[in-house]
C-alpha positions in Angstrom: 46.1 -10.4 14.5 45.7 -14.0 13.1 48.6 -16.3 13.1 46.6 -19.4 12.7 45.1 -19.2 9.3 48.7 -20.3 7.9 47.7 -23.7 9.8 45.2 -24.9 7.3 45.1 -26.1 4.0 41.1 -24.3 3.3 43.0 -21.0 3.2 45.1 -19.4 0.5 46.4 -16.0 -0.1 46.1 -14.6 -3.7 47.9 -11.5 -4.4 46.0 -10.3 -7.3 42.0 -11.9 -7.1 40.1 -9.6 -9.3 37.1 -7.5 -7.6 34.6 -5.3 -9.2 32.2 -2.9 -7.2 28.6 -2.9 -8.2 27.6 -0.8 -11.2 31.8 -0.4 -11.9 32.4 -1.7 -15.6 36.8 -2.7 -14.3 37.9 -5.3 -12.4 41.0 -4.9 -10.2 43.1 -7.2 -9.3 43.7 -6.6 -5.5 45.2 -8.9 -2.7 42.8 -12.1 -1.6 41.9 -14.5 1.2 40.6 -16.8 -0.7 38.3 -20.0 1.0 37.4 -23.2 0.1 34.1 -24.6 1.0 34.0 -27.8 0.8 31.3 -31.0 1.5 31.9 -34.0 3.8 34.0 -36.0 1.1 36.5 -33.1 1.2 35.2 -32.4 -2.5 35.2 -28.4 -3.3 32.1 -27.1 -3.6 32.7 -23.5 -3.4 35.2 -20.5 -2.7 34.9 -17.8 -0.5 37.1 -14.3 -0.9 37.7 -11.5 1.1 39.8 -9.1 -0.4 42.5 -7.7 1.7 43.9 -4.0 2.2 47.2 -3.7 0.2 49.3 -3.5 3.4 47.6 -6.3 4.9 46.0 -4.1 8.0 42.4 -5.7 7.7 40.3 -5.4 4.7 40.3 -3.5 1.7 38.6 -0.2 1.4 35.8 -1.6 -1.1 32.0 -1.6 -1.0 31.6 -5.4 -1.2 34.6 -7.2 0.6 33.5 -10.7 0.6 31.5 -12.6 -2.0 31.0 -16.2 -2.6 30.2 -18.5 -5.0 29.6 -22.4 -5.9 27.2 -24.3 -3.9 27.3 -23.3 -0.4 24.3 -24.6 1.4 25.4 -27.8 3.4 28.5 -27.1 3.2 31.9 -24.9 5.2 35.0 -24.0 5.2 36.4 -27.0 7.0 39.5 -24.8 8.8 40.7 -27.5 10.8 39.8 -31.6 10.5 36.8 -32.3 13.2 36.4 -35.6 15.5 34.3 -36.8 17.8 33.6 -33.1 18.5 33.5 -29.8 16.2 32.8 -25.7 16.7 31.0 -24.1 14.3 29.9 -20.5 13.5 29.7 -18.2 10.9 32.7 -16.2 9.7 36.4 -17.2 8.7 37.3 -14.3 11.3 35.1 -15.3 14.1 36.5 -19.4 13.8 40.1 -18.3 13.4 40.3 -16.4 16.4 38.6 -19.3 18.6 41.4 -21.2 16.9 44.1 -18.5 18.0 43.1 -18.9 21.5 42.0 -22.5 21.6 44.0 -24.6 18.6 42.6 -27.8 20.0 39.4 -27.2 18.7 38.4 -28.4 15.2 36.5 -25.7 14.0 34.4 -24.6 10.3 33.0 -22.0 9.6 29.4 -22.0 7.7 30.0 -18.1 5.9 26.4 -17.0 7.1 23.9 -17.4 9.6 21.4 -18.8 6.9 24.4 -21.6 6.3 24.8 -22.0 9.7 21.8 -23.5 10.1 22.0 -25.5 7.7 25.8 -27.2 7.8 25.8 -30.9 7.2 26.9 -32.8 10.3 29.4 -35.2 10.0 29.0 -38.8 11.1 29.9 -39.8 14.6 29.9 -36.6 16.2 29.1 -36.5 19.7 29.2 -32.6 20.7 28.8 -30.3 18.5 29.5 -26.5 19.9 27.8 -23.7 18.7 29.8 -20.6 18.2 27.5 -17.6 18.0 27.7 -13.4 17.4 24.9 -11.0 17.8 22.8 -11.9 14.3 23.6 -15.7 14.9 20.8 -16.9 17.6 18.0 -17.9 15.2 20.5 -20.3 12.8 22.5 -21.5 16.0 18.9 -22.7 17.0 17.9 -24.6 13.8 21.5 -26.6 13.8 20.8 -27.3 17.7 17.7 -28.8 17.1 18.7 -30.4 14.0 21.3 -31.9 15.9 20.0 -32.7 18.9 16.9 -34.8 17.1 20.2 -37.0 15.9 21.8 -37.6 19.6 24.4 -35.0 19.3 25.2 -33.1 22.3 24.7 -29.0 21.8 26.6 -26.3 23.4 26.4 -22.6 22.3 29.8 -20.5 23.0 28.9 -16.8 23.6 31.8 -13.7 23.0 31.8 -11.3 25.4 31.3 -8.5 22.9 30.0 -8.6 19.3 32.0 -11.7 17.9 35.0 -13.8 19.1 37.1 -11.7 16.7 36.3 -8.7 18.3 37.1 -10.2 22.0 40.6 -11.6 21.1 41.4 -8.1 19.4 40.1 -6.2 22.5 41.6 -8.6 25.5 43.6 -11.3 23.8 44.5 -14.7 23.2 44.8 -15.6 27.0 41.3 -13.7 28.2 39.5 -15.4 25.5 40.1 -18.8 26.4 39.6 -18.4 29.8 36.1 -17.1 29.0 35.9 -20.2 26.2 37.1 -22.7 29.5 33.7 -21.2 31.2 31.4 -22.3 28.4 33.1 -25.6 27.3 32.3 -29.0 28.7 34.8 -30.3 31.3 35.3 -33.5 28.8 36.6 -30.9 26.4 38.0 -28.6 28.4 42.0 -30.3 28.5 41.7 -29.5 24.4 41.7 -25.5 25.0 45.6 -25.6 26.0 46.2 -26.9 22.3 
């Protein structure tokens, strides 16, 4: 149900990205979003895959449907250029779908709640906002106070149910800003329209 991902150039689609199940001696090549994680030059440090069912309705039917590689630590998948403010949470899903709803918002996403805590911050940010699921609180909590200690405004943006992914797929695009526009600072809240 994502119509932004086409929006930004740390996404590509592969057709045929090989994947191989543990203790399976065959790759197969099966469709691919693939990531880049890059570091605060823009310099690729890393690529992220999620392999895709072959008609495109979520992912594929595999054991392991995501896997990384490259150095990761520090680093995101920098979805949409930040400024003076930035989102940032864990998965591609998650970030896209706060983009989907909110496209005003420069958002990364730091692939794992272990990342999370530790993504670099880029100069001159003022806010930072803090988009959290379920397994998220404890990473959320080392980049606050990481970025707090520097001057950075923290907020922490809350979905309803267990990720935003899942609340844009259960009440949509509309709902889920409005519950964003509850949680976001009034001097950000004219960037939620778009």
């Amino acid at each position: 149900d994502l119509t932004q991902g086409g929006m930004t150039s740390a996404l590509r689609f592969h057709p045929k990205c090989w994947h191989r199940d543990e203790g399976q001696t065959r790759s197969v090549p099966r469709p691919a979003l693939i990531a880049a994680v890059t570091d605060g030059a823009g310099a690729l440090q890393g690529v992220h895959r999620t392999w895709l069912a072959p008609d495109g309705q979520g992912k594929a039917a595999v054991e392991t449907q995501r896997r990384a590689m490259g150095h990761l630590l520090g680093n995101a998948v920098r979805l949409t250029p930040h400024d003076d403010i930035l989102v940032v949470g864990e998965g591609i899903e998650t970030m896209l779908s706060l983009s989907e709803a909110a496209s005003g918002l420069p958002v990364w996403a730091a692939l794992s709640s272990g990342h999370l805590g530790a993504v670099q911050l880029p100069e001159g940010l003022q806010r930072l906002y803090i988009a959290i699921d379920r397994a998220g609180q404890r990473a959320a909590e080392r980049l606050s106070a990481r970025a707090t200690e520097i001057g950075i405004a923290v907020r922490v943006l809350e979905p309803r149910l267990g990720d935003f992914n899942d609340d844009l797929r259960a009440t949509g695009k509309e709902a889920l800003r409005q519950h964003l526009a509850g949680q976001i600072g009034l001097e950000d809240r004219q960037r939620l329209s778009g």
